[in-house]
OpenMM code with the backbone's topology and positions (N, CA, C; nanometers):
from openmm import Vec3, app, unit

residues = "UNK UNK UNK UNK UNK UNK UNK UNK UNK UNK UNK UNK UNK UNK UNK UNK UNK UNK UNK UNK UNK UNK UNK UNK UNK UNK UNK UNK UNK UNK UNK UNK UNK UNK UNK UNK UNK UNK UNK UNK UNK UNK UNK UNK UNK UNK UNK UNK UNK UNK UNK UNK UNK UNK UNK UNK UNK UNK UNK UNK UNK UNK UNK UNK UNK UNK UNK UNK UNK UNK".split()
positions = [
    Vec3(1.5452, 3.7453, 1.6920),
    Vec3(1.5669, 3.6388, 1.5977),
    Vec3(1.4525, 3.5382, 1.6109),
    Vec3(1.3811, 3.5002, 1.4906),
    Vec3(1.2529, 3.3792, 1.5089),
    Vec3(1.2963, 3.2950, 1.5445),
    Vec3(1.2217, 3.2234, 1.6225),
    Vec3(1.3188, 3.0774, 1.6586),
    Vec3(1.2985, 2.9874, 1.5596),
    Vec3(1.3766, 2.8385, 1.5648),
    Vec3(1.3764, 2.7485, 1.5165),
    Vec3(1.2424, 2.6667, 1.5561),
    Vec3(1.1372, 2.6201, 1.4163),
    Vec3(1.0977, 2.5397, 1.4767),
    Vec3(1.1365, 2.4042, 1.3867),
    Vec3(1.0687, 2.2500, 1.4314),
    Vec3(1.0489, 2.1559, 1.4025),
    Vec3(1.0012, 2.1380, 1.2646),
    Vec3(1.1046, 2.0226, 1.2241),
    Vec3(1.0378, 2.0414, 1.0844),
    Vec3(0.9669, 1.8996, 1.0860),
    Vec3(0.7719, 1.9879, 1.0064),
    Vec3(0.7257, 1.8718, 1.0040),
    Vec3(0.6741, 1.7758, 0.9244),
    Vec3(0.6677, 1.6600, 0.9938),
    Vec3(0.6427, 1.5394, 0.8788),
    Vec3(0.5117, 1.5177, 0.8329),
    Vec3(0.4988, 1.5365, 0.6964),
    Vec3(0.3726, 1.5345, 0.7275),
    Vec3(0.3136, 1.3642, 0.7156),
    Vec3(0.1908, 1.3431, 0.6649),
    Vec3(0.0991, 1.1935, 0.7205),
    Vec3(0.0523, 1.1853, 0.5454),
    Vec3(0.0529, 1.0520, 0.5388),
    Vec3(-0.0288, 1.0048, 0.3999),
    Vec3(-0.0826, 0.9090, 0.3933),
    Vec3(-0.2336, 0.8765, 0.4564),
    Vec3(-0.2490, 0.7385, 0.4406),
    Vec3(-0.3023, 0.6893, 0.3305),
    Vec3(-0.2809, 0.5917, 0.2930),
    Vec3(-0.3393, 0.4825, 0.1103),
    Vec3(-0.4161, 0.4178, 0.1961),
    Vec3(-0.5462, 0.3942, 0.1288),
    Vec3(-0.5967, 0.2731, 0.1405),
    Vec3(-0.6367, 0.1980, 0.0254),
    Vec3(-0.6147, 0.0883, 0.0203),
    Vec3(-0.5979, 0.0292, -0.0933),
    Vec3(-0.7615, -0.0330, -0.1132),
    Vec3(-0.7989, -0.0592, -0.2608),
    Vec3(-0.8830, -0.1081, -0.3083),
    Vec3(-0.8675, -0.2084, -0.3462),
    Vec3(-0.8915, -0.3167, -0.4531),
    Vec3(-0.9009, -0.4730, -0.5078),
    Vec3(-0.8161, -0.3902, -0.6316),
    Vec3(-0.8763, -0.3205, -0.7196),
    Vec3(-0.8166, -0.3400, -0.8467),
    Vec3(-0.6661, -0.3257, -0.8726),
    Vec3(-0.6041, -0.1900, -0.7671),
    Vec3(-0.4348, -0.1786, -0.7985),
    Vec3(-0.3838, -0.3132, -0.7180),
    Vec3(-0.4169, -0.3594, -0.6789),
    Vec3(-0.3359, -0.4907, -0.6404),
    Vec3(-0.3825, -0.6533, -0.6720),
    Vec3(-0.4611, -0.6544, -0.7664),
    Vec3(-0.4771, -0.7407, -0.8615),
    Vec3(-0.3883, -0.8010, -0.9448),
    Vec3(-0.3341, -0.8931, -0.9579),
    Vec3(-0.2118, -0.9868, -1.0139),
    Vec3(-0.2719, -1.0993, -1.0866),
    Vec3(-0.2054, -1.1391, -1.1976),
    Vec3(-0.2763, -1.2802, -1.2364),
    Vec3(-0.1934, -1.3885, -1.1704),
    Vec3(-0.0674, -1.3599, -1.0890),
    Vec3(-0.0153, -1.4407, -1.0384),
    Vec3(-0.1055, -1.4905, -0.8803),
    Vec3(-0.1870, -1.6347, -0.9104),
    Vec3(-0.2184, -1.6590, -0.7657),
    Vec3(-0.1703, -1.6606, -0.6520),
    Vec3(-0.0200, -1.6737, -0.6542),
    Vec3(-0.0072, -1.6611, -0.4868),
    Vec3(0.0655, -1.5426, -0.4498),
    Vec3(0.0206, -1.4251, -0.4759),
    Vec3(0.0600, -1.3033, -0.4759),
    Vec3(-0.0325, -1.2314, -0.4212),
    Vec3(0.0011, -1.1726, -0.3588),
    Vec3(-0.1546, -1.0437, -0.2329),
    Vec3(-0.1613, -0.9171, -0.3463),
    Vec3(-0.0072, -0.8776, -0.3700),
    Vec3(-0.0332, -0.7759, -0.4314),
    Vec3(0.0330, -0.7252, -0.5820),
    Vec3(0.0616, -0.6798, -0.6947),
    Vec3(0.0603, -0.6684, -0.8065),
    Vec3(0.2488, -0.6066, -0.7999),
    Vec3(0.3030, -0.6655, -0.9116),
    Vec3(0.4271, -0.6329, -0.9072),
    Vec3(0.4680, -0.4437, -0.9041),
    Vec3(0.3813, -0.3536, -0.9740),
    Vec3(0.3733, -0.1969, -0.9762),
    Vec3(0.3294, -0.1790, -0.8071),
    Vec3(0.2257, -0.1919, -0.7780),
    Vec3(0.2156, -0.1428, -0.6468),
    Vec3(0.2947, -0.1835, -0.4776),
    Vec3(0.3844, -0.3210, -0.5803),
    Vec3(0.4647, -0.3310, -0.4336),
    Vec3(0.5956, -0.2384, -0.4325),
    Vec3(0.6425, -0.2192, -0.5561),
    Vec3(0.7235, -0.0983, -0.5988),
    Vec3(0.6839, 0.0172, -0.5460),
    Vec3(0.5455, 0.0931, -0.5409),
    Vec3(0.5182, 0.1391, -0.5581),
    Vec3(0.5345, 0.2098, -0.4221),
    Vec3(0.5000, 0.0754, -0.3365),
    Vec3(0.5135, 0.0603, -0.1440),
    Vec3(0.6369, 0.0825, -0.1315),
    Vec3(0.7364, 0.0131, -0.2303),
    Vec3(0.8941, -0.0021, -0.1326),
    Vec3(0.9528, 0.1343, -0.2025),
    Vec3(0.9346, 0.2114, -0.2879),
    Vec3(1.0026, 0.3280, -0.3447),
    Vec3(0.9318, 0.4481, -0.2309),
    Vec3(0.8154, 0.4397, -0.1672),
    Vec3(0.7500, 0.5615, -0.1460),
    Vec3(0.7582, 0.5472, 0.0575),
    Vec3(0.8036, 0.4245, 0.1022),
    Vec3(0.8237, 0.3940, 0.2428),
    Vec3(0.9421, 0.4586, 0.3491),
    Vec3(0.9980, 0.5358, 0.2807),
    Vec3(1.0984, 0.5820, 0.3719),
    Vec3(1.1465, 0.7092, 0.2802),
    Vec3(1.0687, 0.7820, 0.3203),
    Vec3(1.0598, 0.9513, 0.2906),
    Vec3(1.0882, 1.0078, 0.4090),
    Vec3(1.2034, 1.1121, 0.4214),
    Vec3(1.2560, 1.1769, 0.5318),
    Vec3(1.1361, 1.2500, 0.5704),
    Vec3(1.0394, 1.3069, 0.4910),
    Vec3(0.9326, 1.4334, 0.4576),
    Vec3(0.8571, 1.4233, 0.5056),
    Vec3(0.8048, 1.2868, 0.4808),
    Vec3(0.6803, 1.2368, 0.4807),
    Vec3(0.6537, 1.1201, 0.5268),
    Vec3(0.5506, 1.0417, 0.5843),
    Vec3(0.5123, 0.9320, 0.6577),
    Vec3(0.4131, 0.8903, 0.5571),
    Vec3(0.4117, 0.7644, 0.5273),
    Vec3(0.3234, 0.6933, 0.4696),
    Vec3(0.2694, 0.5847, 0.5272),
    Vec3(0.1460, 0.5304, 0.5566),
    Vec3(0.0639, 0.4392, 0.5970),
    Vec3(-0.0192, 0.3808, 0.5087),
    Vec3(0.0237, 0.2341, 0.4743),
    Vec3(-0.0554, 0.1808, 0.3623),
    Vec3(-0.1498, 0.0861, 0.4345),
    Vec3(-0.2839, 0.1140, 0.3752),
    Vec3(-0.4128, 0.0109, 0.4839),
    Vec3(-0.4427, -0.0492, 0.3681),
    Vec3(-0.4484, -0.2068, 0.4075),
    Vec3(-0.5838, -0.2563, 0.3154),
    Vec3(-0.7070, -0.3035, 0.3704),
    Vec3(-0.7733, -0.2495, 0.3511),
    Vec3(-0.9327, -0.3210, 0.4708),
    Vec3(-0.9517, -0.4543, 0.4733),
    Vec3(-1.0168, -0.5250, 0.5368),
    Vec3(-1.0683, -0.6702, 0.5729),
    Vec3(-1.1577, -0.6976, 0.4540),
    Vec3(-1.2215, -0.6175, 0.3784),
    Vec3(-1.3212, -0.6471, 0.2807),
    Vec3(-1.2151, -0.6620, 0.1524),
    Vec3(-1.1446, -0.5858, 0.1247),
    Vec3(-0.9961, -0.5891, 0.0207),
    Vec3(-0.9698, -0.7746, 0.0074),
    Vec3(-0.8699, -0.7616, 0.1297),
    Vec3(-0.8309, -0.8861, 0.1553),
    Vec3(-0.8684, -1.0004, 0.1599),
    Vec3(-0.9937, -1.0188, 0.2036),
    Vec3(-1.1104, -1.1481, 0.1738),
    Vec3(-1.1302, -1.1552, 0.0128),
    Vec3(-1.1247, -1.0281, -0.0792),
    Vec3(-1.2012, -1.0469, -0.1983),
    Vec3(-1.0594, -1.0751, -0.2346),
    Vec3(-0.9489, -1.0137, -0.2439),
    Vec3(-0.8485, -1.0531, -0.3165),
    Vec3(-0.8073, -1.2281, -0.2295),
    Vec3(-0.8217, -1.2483, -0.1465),
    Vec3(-0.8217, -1.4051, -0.1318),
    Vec3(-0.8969, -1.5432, -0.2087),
    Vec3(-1.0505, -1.4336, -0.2174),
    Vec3(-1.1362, -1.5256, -0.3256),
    Vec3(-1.0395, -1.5640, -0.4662),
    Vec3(-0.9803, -1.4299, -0.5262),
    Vec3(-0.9876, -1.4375, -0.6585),
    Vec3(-0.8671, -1.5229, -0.6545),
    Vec3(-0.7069, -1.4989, -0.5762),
    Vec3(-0.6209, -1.5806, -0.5511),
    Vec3(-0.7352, -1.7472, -0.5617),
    Vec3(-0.7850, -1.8186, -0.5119),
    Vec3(-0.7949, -1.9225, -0.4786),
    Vec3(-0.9116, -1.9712, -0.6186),
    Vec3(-0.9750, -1.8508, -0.6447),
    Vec3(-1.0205, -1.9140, -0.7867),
    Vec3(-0.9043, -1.8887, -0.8985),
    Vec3(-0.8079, -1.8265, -0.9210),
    Vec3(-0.6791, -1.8747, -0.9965),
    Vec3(-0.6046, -1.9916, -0.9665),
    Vec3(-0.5763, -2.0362, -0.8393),
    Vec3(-0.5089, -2.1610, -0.8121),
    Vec3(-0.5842, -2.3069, -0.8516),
    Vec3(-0.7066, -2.2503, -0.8665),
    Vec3(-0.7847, -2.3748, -0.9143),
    Vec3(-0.7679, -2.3829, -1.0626),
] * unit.nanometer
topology = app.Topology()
chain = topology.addChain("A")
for resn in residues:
    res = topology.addResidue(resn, chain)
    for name in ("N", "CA", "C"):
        topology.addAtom(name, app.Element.getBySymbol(name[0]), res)
């Protein structure tokens, strides 16, 4: 008889760019579709998801936040 193995999970990492999380709302990091997008796709029995946004992301989407608040 084959044995049983492990069932596995597999890995998905996002890394995010400036444009899908672009909002015209200034005090918002990220866009109303892609936080959906995070909370519908975060807890998959299947699958593991890891969402990155780089340091270069985050600085530019901080610029544009703070030139909207002005």
């Amino acid at each position: 008889m084959p044995k049983k193995t492990a069932k596995t999970i597999r890995e998905l990492r996002v890394i995010f760019d400036t444009n899908p999380l672009y909002t015209q709302v200034p005090n918002e990091l990220v866009n109303a579709e892609t936080r959906s997008l995070i909370q519908a796709n975060s807890a998959q029995a299947d699958l593991s998801v890891a969402w990155h946004i780089p340091e270069v992301v985050i600085l530019e989407r901080q610029h544009q936040m703070v030139e909207q608040a002005q």
